[in-house]
N, C-alpha and C positions, 0 to 999 in steps of 0.2 A: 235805450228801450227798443225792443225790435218793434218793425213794424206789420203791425193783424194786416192779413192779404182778404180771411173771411171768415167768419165768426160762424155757428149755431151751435142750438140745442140739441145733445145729443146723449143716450144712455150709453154706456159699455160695459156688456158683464150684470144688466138688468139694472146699473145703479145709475141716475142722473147726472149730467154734468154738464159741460161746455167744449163745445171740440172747436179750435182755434188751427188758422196756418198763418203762420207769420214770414216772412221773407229768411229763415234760416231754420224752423223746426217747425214738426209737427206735433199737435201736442193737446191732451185730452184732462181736462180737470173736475177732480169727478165734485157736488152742491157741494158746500160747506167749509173747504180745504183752501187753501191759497197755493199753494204747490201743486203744480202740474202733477199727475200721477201716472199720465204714459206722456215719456218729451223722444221724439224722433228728430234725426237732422234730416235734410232731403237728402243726402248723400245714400240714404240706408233703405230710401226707396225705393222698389226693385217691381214689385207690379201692384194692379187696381184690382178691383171686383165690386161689381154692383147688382142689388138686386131688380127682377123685374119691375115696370112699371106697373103694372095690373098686382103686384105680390099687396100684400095685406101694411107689408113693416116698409119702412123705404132704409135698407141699409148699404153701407160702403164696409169694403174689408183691404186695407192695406199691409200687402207682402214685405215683407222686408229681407235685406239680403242674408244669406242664410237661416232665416226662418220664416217658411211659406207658408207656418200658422198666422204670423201678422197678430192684428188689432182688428175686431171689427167693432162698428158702431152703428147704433139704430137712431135716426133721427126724429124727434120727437115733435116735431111740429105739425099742424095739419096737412094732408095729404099734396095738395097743390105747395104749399108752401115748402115741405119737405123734401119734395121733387126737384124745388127749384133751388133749395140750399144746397144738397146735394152734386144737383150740376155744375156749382159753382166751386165746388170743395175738385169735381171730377175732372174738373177744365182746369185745374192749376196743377193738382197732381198728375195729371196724365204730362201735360210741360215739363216738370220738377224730373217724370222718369225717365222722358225721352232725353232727356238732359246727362243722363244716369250715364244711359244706357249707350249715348253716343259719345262722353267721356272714356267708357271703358272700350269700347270698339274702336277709339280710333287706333288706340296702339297695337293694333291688329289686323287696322285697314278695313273695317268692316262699315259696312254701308249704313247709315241711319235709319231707322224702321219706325214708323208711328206706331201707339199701342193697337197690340190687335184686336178687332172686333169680333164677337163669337154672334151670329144672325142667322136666320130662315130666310128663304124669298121665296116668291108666289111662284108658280107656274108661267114660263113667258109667253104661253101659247096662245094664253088668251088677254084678250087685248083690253076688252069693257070693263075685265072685274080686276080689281087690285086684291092681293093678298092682305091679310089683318096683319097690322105693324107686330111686329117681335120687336120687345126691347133688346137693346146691344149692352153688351156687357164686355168689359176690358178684360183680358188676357193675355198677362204677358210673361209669359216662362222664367222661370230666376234661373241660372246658371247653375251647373251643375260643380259640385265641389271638386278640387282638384284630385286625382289620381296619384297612386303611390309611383315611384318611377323606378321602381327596383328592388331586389329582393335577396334579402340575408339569411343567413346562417350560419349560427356559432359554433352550431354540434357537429361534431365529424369533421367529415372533407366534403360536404353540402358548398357551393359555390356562396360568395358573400360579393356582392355587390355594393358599393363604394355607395352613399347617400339613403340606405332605409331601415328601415326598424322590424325588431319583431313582427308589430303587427301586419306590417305588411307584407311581411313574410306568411304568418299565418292564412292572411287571405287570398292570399296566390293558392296556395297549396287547397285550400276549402275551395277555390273555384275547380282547380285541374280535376280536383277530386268527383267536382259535382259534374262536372262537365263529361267523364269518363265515369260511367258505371260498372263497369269491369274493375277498373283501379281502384274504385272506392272499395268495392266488395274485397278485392285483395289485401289494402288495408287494413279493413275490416276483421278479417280471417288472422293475420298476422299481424298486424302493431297492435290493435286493442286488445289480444289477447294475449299480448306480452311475449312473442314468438322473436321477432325482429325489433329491433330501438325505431325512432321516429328516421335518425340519422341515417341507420343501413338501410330505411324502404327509400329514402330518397338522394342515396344515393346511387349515380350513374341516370337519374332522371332530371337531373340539373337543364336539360335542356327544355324542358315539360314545363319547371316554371318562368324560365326567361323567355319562353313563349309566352307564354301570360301575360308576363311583365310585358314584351313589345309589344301584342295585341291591345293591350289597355292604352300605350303610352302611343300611340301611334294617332297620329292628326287626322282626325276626319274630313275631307275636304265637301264643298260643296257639290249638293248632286246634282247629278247629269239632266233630269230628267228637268226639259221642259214646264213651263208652268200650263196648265189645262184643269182647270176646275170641273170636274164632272157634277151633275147634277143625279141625283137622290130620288127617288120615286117613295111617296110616303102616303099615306093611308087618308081618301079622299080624294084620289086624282092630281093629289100637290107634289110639286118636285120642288126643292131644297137641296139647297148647297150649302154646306157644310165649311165655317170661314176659322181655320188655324190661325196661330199666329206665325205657324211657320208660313205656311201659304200666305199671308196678307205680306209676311219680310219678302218671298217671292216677286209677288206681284209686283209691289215698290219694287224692286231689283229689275225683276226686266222689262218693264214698261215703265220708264222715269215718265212719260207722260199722263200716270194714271194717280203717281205720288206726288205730280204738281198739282193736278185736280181737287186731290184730296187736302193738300194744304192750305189753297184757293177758298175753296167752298166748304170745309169742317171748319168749327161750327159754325161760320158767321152764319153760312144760307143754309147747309145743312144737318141735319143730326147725321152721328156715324152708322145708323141704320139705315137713314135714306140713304145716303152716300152708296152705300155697299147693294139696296133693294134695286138703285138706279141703275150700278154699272152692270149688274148682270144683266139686266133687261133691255142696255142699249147696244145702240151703235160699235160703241167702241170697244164692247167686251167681244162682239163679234167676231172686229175687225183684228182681236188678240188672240182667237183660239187659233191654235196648232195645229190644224189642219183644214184642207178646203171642203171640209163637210159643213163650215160656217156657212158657206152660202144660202145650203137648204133653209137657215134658219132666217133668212134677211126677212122674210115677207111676212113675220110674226114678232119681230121685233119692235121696240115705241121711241118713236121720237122724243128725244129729251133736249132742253132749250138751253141745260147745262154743260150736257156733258157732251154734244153732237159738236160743241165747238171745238172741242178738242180732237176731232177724228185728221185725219194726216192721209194726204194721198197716197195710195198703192205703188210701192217702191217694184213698177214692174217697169222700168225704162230699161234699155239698152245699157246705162252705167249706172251702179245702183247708186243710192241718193246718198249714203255717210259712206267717203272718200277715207283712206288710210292716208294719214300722215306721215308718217314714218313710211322709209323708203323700202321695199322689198326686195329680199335676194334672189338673183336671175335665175337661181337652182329650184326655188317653189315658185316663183311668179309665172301661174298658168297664164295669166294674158301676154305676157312677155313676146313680141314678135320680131324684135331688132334682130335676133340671133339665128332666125328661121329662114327667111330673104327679105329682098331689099324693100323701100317703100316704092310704090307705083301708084303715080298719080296723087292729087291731093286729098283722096277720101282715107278716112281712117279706115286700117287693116284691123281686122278681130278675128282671131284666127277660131278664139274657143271664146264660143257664148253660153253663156246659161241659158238652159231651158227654151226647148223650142215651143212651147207652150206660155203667153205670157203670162197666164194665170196663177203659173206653177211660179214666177220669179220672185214673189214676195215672200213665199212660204221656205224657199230656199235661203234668201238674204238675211230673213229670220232664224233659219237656222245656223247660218253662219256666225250671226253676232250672236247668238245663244252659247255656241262653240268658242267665241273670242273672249266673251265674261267670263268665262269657265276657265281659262289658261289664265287671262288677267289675276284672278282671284287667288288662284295658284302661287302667279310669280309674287303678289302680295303689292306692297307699293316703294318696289325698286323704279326708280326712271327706264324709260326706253332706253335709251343709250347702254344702261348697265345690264339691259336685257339681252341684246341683244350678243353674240358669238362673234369675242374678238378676232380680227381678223389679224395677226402677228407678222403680217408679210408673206403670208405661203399664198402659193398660185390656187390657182381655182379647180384645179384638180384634186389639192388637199380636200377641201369645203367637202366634198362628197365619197372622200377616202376613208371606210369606216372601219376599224381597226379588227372590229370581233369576225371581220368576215377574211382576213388573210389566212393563211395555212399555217399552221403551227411549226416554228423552226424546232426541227431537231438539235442537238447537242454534237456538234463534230466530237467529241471525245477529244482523247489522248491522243495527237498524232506519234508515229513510232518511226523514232530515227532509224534508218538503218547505214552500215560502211559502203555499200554499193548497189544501191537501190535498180542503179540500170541493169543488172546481170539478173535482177528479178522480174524485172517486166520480160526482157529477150525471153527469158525461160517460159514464162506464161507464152506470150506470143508464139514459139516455136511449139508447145504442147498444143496449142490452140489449134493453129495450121493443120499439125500431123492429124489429130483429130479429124477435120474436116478434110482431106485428101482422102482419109480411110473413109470416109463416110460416102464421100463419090463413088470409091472404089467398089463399095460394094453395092450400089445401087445402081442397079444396069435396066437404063430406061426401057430398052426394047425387049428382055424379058419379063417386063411387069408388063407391058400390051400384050404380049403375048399371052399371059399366063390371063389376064384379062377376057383376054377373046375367046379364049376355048373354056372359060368358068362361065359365057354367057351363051355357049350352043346348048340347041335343043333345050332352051327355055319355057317352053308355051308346054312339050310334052312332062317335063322335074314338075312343074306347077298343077297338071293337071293329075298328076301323081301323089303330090300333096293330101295328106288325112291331117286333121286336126282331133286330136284326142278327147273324147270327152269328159275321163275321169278329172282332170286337172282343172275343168271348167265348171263341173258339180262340185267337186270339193271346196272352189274359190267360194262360190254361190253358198254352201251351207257353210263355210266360214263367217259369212256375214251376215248371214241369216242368224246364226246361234249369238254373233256382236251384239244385234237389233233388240234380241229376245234377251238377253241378258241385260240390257240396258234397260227396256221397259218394265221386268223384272225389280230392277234396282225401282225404276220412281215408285209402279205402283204397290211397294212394300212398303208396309205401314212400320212407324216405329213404334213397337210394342216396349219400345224400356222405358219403365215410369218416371214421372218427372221428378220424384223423391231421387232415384237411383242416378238419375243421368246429370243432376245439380252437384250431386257428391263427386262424380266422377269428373265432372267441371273442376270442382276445387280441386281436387287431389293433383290435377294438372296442373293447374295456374301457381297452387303453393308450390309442387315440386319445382314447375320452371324458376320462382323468385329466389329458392334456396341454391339451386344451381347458376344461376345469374351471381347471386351473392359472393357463391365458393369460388368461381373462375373471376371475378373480379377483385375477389381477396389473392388467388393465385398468382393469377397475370393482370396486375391493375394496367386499364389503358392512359396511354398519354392524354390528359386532359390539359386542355387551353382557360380552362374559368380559374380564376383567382380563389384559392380555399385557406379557409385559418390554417393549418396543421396539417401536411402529410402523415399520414399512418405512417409509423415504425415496420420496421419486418416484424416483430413478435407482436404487434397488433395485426400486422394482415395473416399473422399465422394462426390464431389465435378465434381469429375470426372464420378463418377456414376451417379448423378442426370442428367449432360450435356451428357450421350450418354441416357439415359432412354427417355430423350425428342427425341432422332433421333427416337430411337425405337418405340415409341407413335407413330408418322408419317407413320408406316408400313402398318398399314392395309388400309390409303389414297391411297396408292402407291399401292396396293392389288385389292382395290377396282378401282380404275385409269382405271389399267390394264384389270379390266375384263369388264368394258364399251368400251376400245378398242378394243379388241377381239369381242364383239356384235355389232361393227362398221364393221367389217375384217367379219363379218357372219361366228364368229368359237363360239364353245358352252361354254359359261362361265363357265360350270362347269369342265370344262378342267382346264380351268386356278385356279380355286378355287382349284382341286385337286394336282394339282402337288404345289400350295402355302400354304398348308392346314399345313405339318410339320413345313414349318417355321412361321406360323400364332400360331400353338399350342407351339413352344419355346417362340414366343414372348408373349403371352398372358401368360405363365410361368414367365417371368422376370418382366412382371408387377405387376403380382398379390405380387411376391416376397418383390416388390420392397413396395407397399401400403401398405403389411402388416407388413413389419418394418419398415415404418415409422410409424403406427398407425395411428387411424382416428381421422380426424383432429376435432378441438374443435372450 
């Protein structure tokens, strides 16, 4: 028989019954029946919720893993008494998930987190009035379902990756699609309207979805960002802080002195709203914010008789107070001085101190080990030893020898034998020579002084002889002038083509580039690295060619369409001709391509 941990009366779903926890399920039996009719194991427990104090009904609702609708249940006893069943139901289960929740974390190295509390606090400015208690309510996120890790397909030469299914293939492709509105609308245009297959729009996009796929499959690591609870300005002068459950896993995380408190004094001395009303308003929440603008706030803060015991001297000394265990390599150990010069006399050498302000050395130390968690959490829970960059015997000049920064060796090629190599160098060498004797010869130092000196007489009067042209410096001037005015020209001219007219010629564009895209990838398919069911045959890439060369035939209708509506709309055809002009000359390119290998016809 298992053993009842806590019993009460409780309805679910409006009907009566008994809600029971016993040391292995959770389990609700509604008057009348002998069978349980909701039986949970603790394992499937995954988060809490409770209603407020002050609410009318006193209910719990328990989450369970994979289904965040849960069970809830309204407790049926009188008010006091209901409150206190309740707690006693909240005090077991909240044990039961953290138990859960730090079963599945460890194999992941994840740090232990109590449930989180969701609270208000008062304003800490003032000191006489307390804020009106806010009931706390547990909150604790369920895990998000795993992700697809890859993406198939059967059709075509679409890439298929080894471990997924259809479906996951369709949801890649519905994300890239949502995510890119251009793409979707081309889609749109062409595969629903049965222009192109699903296969030929996606192919040569293969890399579109295995983005997808790496963005989704990709580890989020923990963030950078310091923990700093900002406070809330809210209507009546009250400021509130807003308590996550990610923010309260923070907190625990980098202040292990705030999660002993918490373990200490929940519940035995306090509720998890005190707990949470208190530490924003002391000492020690103070002495936790990120930056030194905590100070301003020391002379409005309240002594607490709980939590002030826990405050920790100012790690502002000379060597900060948590020492590295593990030994440091001489290449990053900025205090390192052995290597710099000798020791003199018996006081300690400190070549490089933090902070010449002592004030500033806590707020650094803090962020140094804020920066140490962060890589820790990273390397996961490998031993130091395995952490660390073995050292294989190479000198210490290796250590700092980084590969990406050498010069890229060229390829000596084919060297070229030849029967007598030496009769080819003499021969360079003596053309060399001749060269440069000619070169002397003709360069006769003292008639270049010569010819120097008499190109620098009567200097002062050439100079003052000198006119400068005017025409060539007007001209430059209204060259740039008419640049200016042309350009200003260009902004402030409105675009008078309707948005009907300028959408159509959008598409006409965007279809002709994917029918062209198609034909030169059915022509010259490129070398692809992704793994595909089936290479196209030559009479399917040919096949496929002839069927978009015919879309692309159709272009200049569509070209031409377009600039009879535009002279309908009274905008100048040659507008239209010119911005359709680039894609008129690729197209008339793929034609001509296309006739002259086929050859003419007989």
């Amino acid at each position: 028989m298992p053993t009842i941990v806590c019993a009460a009366k409780a309805s679910c779903k409006k009907l009566p019954g008994l809600l029971e926890l016993t040391d292995t399920h959770f389990q609700w039996t509604q008057d009348g029946k002998k069978a349980p009719s909701i039986r949970v194991l603790h394992s499937e427990a995954s988060s809490l919720f409770c209603s407020k104090e002050s609410a009318p009904q006193v209910k719990l609702k328990l989450g369970l893993v994979g289904d965040d609708t849960g069970h809830t249940f309204t407790f049926t006893a009188a008010q006091p008494a209901a409150l206190s069943e309740r707690e006693k139901f909240k005090v077991e289960l909240t044990a039961i998930i953290s138990r859960n929740r730090t079963a599945k974390d460890a194999s992941v190295g994840r740090a232990v987190v109590p449930p989180a509390i969701a609270a208000a606090t008062s304003p800490p400015t003032t000191v006489h009035t307390a804020a009106t208690p806010k009931p706390a309510h547990f909150v604790v996120p369920s895990r998000a379902a795993s992700r697809a890790n890859s993406v198939p397909n059967e059709r075509g030469v679409t890439p298929v990756v080894i471990g997924a299914d259809a479906a996951s293939e369709f949801r890649l492709r519905k994300k890239v699609l949502v995510s890119n509105p251009e793409l979707a609308a081309l889609h749109r245009d062409l595969v629903i309207t049965g222009q192109i297959t699903e296969a030929e729009f996606w192919d040569g996009r293969e890399h579109l979805l295995l983005a997808q796929a790496a963005q989704e499959n990709q580890k989020k690591g923990k963030s950078g960002q310091i923990v700093d609870p900002r406070p809330e300005a809210v209507e009546g002068g009250e400021i509130k802080i807003r308590i996550t459950p990610q923010l309260v896993h923070d907190i625990f995380d980098e202040y292990p002195v705030v999660a002993r408190a918490y373990s200490e004094n929940v519940p035995n001395k306090l509720t998890e709203e005190d707990f949470w009303k208190r530490y924003f308003q002391s000492k020690l929440f103070n002495a936790h914010r990120a930056s030194i603008r905590s100070a301003a706030a020391q002379h409005v803060v309240k002594d607490d008789l709980i939590l002030d015991k826990y405050l920790e001297k100012d790690d502002d000394e000379l060597e900060p107070r948590k020492q590295r265990s593990e030994p440091i390599e001489l290449f990053v150990n900025l205090a390192a001085t052995s290597e710099d010069h000798g020791e003199t006399g018996n006081q300690k050498d400190v070549t490089m101190q933090a902070g010449r302000q002592k004030g500033a050395l806590p707020l650094i130390r803090k962020f140094n080990e804020h920066s140490e968690r962060l890589l820790n959490s990273a390397l996961g829970d490998l031993p130091a030893a395995k952490r660390r960059r073995l050292d294989q015997g190479q000198d210490s000049y290796s250590v700092i020898d980084i590969e990406d920064l050498h010069d890229t060796e060229n390829s000596t090629g084919i060297i070229l034998e030849m029967q007598d190599s030496r009769r080819y160098f003499e021969n360079r060498m003596a053309i060399k020579a001749a060269e440069e004797a000619a070169a002397r010869r003709k360069l006769d130092i003292k008639s270049v002084i010569r010819e120097s000196k008499m190109s620098l007489e009567h200097w002062d009067m050439n100079l003052m002889q000198f006119k400068l042209e005017r025409k060539p410096g007007d001209t430059a001037f209204a060259g740039m002038t008419q640049n200016v005015a042309a350009r200003l020209d260009v902004r402030s001219r409105k675009n008078d083509i309707p948005d009907g007219l300028f959408r159509q010629m959008t598409t006409c564009q965007t279809a002709a580039n994917e029918f062209l895209r198609q034909f030169w990838s059915a022509t010259y398919p490129p070398p692809s690295e992704l793994q595909t069911t089936s290479a196209p045959t030559p009479q399917q890439r040919a096949a496929k060619a002839a069927k978009m060369i015919g879309y692309v035939t159709k272009t200049h209708e569509k070209v031409q369409a377009l600039v009879q509506t535009a002279q309908m709309h009274g905008i100048d055809p040659t507008r239209v001709e010119t911005a359709m002009k680039p894609m008129l000359d690729a197209v008339n390119q793929a034609l001509s391509f296309y006739r002259n290998k086929r050859g003419p016809r007989t």
